[in-house]
Each structure stands twice: as C-alpha cells, then as structure tokens.
C-alpha positions as CSV (number, residue, x, y, z in Angstrom):
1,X,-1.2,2.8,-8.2
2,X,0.4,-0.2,-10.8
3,X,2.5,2.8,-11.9
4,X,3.9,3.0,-9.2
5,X,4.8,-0.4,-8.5
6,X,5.9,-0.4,-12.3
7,X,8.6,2.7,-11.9
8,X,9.3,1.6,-7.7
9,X,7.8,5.3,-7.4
10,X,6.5,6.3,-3.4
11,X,3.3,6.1,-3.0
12,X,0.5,7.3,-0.3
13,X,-2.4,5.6,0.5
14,X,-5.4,6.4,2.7
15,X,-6.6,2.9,4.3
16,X,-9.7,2.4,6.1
17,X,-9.7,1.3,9.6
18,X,-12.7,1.6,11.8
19,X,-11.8,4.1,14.1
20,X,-9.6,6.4,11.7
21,X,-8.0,6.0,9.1
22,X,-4.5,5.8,8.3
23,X,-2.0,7.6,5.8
24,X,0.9,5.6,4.8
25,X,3.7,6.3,2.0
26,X,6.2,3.7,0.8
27,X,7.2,1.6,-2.4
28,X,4.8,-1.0,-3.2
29,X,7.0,-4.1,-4.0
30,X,4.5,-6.8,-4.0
31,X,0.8,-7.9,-5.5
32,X,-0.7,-11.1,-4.2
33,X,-3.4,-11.3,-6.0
34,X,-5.1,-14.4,-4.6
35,X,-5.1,-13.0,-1.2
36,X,-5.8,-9.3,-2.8
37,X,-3.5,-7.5,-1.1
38,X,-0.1,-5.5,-1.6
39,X,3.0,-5.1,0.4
40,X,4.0,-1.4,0.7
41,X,7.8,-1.3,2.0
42,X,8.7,1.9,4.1
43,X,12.2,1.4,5.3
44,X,14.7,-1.2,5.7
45,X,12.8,-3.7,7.9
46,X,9.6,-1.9,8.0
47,X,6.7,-3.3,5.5
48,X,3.4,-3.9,6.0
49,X,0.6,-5.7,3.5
50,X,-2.5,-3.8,2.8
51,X,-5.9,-5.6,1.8
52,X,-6.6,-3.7,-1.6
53,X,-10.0,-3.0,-0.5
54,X,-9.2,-0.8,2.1
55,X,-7.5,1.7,0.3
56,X,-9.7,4.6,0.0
57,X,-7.4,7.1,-1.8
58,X,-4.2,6.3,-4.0
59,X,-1.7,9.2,-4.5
C-alpha cells in the first residue's frame, strides 16, 4: 500500500463496513497519521478518507 502512494500507483482496497463491504480503487494522495486514516482520490472531485483499520485487503 505505501508503494503505491510512493509511485501515485491505483490502488483497490476492500474496507469493512457492517453490512458489506466495499471495493474501492483510486490513488492514495494523503496519510494522516494522527487521525490514521488515508485519502484515496478516484476522480476529479471525488475522494474519500478511509480509517486504516478498515481495510481488510490492499491490492
């Protein structure tokens, strides 16, 4: 996963979410560590931030 943030590489993450889980793919641009958590841009305008710790699978 920091390889991909390294090389701006896509990325697809399974993350956890109590009723099913989700697959998302994008560019992770951001760490914020204190708040554990990364920002995974898929378009434009279209981010999201992801608590570390509910990302099951890394691809």
């Amino acid at each position: 996963m920091l390889q991909s943030y390294q090389e701006c590489r896509s990325i697809t993450l399974t993350v956890f979410y109590p009723f099913d889980d989700e697959i998302v793919r994008g560019v992770m641009t951001s760490i914020d560590k204190p708040n554990r958590r990364i920002k995974l841009v898929r378009g434009d305008e279209d981010f999201s931030w992801i608590k570390i710790e509910e990302i099951t699978v890394a691809s």
